[in-house]
ZATIVO-101811 format. One record per residue (C-alpha): x, y, z. Coordinates in steps of 0.001 Angstrom, whole numbers, padded with zeros to 6 digits, always signed. Example, Ala and Ser with C-alpha at 12.3 -4.5 7.8 and 13.67 -1.06 7.14 Angstrom:
% ZATIVO-101811
+012300-004500+007800 +013670-001060+007140 
% end
This chain:
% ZATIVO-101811
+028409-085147-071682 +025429-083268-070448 +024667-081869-067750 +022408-084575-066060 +024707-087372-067474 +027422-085509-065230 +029462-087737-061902 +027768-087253-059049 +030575-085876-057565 +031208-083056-059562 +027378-082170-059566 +027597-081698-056239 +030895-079804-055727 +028876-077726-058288 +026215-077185-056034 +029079-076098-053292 +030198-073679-055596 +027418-072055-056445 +026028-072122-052341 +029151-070328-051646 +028882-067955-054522 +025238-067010-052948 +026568-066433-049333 +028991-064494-050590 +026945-061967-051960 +024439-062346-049188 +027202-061368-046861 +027870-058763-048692 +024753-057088-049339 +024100-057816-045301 +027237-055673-044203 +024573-052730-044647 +023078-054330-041659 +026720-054484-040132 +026429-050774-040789 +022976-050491-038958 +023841-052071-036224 +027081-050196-035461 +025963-046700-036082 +022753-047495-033885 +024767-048643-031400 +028466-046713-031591 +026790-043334-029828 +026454-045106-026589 +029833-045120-025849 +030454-041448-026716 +027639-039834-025401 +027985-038876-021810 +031744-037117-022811 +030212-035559-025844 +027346-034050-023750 +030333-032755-020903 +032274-031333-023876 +029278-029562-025582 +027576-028846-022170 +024212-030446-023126 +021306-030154-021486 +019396-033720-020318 +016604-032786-023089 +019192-031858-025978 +021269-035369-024930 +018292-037399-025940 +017540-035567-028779 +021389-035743-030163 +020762-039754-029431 +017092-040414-031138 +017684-037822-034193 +019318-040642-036041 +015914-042753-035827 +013869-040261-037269 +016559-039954-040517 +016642-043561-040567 +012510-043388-041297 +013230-040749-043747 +015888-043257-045235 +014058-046330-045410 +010908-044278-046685 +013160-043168-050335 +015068-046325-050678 +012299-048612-051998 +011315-046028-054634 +015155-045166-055550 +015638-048789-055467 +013261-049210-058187 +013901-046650-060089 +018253-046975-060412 +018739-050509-059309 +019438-052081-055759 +023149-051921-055655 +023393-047865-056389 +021295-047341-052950 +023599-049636-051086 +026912-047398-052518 +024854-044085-051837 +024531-045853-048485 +028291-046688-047610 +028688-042918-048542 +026610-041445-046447 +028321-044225-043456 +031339-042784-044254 +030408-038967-044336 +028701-039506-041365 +031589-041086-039745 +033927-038408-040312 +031605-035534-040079 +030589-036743-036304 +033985-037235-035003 +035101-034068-036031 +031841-032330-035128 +032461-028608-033740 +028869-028554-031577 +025801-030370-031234 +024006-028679-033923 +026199-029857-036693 +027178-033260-034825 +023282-033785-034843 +023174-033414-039006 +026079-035679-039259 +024548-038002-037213 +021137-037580-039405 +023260-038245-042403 +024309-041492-041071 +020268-042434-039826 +019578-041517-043770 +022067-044358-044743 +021016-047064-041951 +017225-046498-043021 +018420-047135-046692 +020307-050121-045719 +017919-051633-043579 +015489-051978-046706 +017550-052605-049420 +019638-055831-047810 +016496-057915-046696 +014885-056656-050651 +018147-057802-052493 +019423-060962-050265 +015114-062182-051212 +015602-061341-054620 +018877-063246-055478 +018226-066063-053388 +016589-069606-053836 +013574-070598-052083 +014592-073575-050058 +017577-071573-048555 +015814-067922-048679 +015139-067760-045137 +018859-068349-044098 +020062-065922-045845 +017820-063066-045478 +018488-063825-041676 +022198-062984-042650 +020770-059622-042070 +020042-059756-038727 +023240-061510-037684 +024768-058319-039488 +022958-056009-037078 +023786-057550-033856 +027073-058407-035073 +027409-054487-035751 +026102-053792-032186 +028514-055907-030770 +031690-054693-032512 +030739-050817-031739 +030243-052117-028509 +033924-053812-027948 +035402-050795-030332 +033975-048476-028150 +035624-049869-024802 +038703-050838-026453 +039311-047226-027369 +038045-046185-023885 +040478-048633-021959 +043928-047947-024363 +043379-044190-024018 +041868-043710-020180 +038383-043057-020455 +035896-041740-024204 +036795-037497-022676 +040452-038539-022856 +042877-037256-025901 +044294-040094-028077 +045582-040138-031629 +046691-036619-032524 +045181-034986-029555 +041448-035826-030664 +039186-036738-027941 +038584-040600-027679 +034671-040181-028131 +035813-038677-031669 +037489-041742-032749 +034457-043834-031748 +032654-042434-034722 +035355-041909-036701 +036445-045751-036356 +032803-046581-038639 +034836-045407-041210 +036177-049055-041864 +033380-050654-042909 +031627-048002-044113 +034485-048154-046942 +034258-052208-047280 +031125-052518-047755 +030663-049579-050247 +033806-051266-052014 +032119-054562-052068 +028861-053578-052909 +030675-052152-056349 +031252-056287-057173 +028027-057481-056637 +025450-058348-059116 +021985-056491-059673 +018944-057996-058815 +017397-059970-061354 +013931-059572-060588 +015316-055631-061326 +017198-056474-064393 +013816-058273-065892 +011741-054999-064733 +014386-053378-066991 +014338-055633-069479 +017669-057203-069226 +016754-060440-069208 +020127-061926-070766 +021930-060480-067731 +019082-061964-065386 +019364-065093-066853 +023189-064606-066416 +023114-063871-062677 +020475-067081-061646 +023118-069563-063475 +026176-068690-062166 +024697-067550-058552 +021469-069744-057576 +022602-072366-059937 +019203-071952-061628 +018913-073958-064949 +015936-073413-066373 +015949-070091-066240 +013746-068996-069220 +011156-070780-066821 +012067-068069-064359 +012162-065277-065905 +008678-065574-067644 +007240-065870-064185 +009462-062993-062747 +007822-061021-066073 +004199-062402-065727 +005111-061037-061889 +005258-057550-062436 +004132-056789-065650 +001092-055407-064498 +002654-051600-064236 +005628-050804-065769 +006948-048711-062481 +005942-049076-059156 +004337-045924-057643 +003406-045194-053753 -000166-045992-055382 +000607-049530-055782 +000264-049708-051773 -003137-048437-051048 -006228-050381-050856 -009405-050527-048860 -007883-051721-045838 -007474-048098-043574 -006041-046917-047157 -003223-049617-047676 -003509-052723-049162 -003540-055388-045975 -000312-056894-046903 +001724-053791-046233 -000585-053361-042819 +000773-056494-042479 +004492-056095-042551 +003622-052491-040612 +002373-054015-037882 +005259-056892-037565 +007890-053675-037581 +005834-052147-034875 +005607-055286-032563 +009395-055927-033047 +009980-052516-031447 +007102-052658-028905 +008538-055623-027056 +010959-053440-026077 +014235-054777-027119 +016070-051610-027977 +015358-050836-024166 +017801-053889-023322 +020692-052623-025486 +020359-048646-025031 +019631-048544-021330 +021390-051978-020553 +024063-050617-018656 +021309-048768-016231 +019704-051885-015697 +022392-054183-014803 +023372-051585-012464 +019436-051280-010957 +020081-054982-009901 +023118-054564-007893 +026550-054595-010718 +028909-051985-010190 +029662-050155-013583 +032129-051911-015167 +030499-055240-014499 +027158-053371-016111 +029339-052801-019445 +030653-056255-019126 +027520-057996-019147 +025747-055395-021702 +028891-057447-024296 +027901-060794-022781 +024088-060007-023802 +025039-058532-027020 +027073-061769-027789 +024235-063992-026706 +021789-062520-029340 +024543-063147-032049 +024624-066911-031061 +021160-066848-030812 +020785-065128-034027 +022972-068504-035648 +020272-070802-034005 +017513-069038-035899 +019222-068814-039378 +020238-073018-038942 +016019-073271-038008 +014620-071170-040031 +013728-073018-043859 +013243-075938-041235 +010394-074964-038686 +008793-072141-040685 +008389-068230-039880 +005126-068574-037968 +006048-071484-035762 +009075-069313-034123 +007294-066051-034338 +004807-068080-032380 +007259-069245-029885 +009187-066206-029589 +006199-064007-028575 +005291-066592-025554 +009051-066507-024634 +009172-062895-024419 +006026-062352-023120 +006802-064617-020257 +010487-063512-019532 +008788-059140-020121 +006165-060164-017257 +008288-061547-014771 +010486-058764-015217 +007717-056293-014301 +006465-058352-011323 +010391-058527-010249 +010759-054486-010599 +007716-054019-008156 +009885-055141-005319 +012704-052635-006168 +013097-050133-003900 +014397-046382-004494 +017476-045306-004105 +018555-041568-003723 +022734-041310-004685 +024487-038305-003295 +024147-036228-006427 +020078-036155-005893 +019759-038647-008692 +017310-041782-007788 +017622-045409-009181 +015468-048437-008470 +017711-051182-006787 +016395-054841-006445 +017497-057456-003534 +017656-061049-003754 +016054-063208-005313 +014879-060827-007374 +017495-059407-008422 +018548-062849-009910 +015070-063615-011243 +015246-059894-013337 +018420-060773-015017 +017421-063946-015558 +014360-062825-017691 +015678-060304-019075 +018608-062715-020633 +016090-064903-021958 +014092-061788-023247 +016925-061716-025603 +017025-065357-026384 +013391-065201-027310 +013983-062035-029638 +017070-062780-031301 +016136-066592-032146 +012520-065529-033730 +011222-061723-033716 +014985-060241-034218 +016089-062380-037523 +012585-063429-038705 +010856-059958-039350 +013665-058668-041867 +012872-062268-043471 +009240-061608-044258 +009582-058301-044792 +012150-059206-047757 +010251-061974-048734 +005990-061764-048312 +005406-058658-050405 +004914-059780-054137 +007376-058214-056416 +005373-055355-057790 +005437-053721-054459 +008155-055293-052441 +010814-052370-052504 +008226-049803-051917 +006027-051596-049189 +009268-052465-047371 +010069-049065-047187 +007267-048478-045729 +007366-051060-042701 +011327-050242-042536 +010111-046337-041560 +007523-048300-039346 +009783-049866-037532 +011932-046976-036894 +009659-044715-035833 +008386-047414-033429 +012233-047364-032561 +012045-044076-031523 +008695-043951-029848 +010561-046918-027675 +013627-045235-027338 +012628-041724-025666 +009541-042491-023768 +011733-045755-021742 +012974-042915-019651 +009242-041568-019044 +007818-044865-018200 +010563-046016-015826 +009954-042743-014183 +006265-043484-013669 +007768-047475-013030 +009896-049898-014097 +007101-052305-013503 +005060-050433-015827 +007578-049859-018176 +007797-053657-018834 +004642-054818-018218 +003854-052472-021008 +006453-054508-023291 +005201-057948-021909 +001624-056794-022805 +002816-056458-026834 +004430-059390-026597 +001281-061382-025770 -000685-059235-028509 +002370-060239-031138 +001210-063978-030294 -002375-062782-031350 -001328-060907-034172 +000845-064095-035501 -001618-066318-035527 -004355-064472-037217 -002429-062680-039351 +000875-063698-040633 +001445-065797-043602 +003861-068564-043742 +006059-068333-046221 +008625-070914-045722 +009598-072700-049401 +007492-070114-051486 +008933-068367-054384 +008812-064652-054668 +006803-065124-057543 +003972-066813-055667 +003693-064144-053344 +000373-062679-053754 -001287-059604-052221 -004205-061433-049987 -004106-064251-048291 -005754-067228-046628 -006915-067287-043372 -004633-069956-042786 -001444-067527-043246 -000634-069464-046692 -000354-067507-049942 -002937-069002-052230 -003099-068306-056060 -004449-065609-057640 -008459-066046-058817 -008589-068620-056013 -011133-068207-053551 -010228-067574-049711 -010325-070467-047191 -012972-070878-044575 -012076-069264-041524 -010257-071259-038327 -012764-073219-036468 
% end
């Protein structure tokens, strides 16, 4: 019997099989974002005793906090290029390793100097990760399910944020407080590095069982392996279809070089500007503001402390359910639509916040420190803005970005001009990061207007920029496109411009 003359039935609980088979992996590769997301987040737990116990200055705090993001741009700048050159799944192991190292080497750090290079170590592995998951979920997945999974990564991330969050004050609560001994008379802080250890070690483990990258194994010329992994985990059939146009793809050089990326556009080709600029608007709208200085902020508006660290969970777990909303809308709606509607949303929510700071009033505590505190109703209007900040971001601008950025770069380039927008976007993560405490000095209505005003300009950006790449196969992607944020075919002539 053949294969179209098979029951119905049985087609289709092959098509569950091989669905299953493709999340799997996609899981998988996305526990580097897992990874991301914790070792971002872990340090805030840990870093007030850590500073008592190594007597840090205020200057050397924020430093031994923001390090990590400038090793995560150093990370994500190599991968694409050692991606290319040794395969996709090697990174991701080289990755786990350096999770793990890091892991141990900060808990058991003897100052800040060396606590700072295991912490570095770490940033090298989450800037790997974060380009080499969105790359590989793109490259092994089918079009009309693409964006779903490469938002897998995303849900990884925030997922990661929220267990180093509850990890964090689970430790905290069993043992007293993150300066209190626990296990084997190491400080509690300790273990909240240490405790990355875990899934550093799964995911390196599971990384081991996946399968390489067949647009890789064609660029290698393994096409019987390629062939191989599209049967049994896309369920493509016609894969000597696929692999000729995954050939005629990137046959153009045999090895991608940092060369591939420039053109006339400010010296890059305007497809890597492109994903440059999406990397820098997802950090200028401020969102890493909400989950490193949350606790501050839910304090400024009136919550005692452990209230503040209660509700800096609730909004962590909100952006993982919103994060579910985007992956089930994603191959439905289309990238640009809920870019679109994501950059209104938290342009809105970023503006009222700003207009709601300007009533807060200054408060001097006994220790000479001063905080902005904010009376009803505004007080109710900030957190309610700043709640559906994180709606906005983590049902669009949160999941989608690491979706194009896997997926709109055609596959000559994509691992290198990835890299390239991943060190984007963390260096825009630490631009964010350490001048939040500068602009809330000068105002908190400043500070957000100043993320409200990107917000708007993201909107702008969007819709004269972006492409949409919803249903397109990786091997359409092209280098230019129309004005009407479609890929169009090579030799093809632009479309008019938008009346």
């Amino acid at each position: 019997m053949s294969e179209h003359e098979q029951p119905e039935d049985t087609r289709l609980h092959g098509m569950q099989r091989v669905s299953g088979r493709m999340i799997g992996i996609s899981i998988a590769a996305a526990l580097g974002g897992f990874l991301f997301g914790f070792d971002t987040a872990v340090i805030n737990g840990a870093v007030d005793a850590m500073a008592d116990q190594f007597a840090l200055t205020a200057a050397i705090k924020g430093f031994a906090v923001s390090s990590a993001l400038l090793a995560c741009a150093l990370g994500a700048w190599f991968a694409g290029s050692l991606a290319n050159r040794f395969g996709r799944l090697p990174v991701m192991v080289v990755a786990a390793i350096l999770f793990l190292v890091s892991a141990i080497g900060s808990g058991l750090a003897f100052g800040v100097l060396d606590l700072i290079i295991w912490r570095m170590i770490g940033g090298v592995g989450v800037g790997a990760a974060s380009v080499i998951a969105p790359a590989y979920i793109a490259e092994v997945s089918p079009a009309r399910v693409r964006g779903r999974l490469g938002s897998l990564q995303q849900l990884a991330i925030v997922s990661g944020i929220f267990a180093a969050l509850l990890s964090n004050a689970l430790l905290a609560s069993i043992s007293g407080g993150a300066a209190e001994q626990f296990w084997f008379g190491i400080e509690t802080w300790r273990w909240m590095f240490m405790v990355e250890a875990i899934p550093a070690l799964v995911y390196g483990l599971m990384a081991l069982g996946l399968p390489e990258s067949p647009r890789f194994l064609v660029a290698r010329g393994k096409e019987d392996e390629a062939a191989r992994v599209l049967r049994h985990f896309t369920g493509e059939t016609n894969t000597d279809r696929l692999i000729e146009r995954i050939r005629i793809s990137i046959q153009r050089e045999d090895r991608e070089s940092f060369k591939d990326l420039l053109g006339n556009r400010l010296g890059l080709k305007p497809i890597v500007w492109i994903g440059i600029l999406l990397s820098v608007f997802q950090q200028f709208v401020g969102i890493n503001v909400i989950f490193y200085y949350s606790t501050t902020l839910w304090k400024s508006v009136g919550f005692d402390e452990s209230s503040a660290l209660l509700t800096s969970v609730i909004t962590s777990v909100t952006n993982i359910a919103v994060t579910i909303v985007a992956i089930l809308l994603v191959d439905k709606v289309g990238r640009r639509k809920m870019l679109l509607a994501g950059s209104l949303l938290m342009g809105v929510s970023l503006a009222m916040m700003a207009i709601a700071f300007s009533f807060a009033e200054l408060v001097t505590a006994p220790d000479g420190t001063t905080s902005a505190e904010l009376g009803a109703p505004w007080s109710i209007i900030a957190l309610i803005a700043a709640n559906t900040f994180v709606v906005g971001f983590g049902a669009t601008w949160g999941p989608l970005v690491w979706v194009l950025l896997g997926e709109m770069f055609p596959n000559r380039i994509r691992a290198g001009a990835l890299a390239v927008a991943a060190a984007a976007q963390w260096l825009a993560n630490f631009f964010i990061s350490t001048t939040f405490p500068v602009f809330s000095e000068i105002s908190l209505t400043f500070a957000y207007g100043f993320y409200a005003f990107f917000a708007f300009l993201s909107f702008v950006f969007v819709w004269w920029k972006v492409p949409e790449t919803k249903g397109v196969e990786l091997e359409d992607m092209v280098e230019d496109f129309s004005s009407h944020g479609r890929p169009r075919a090579e030799g093809t002539e632009a479309s008019s411009p938008r009346s």
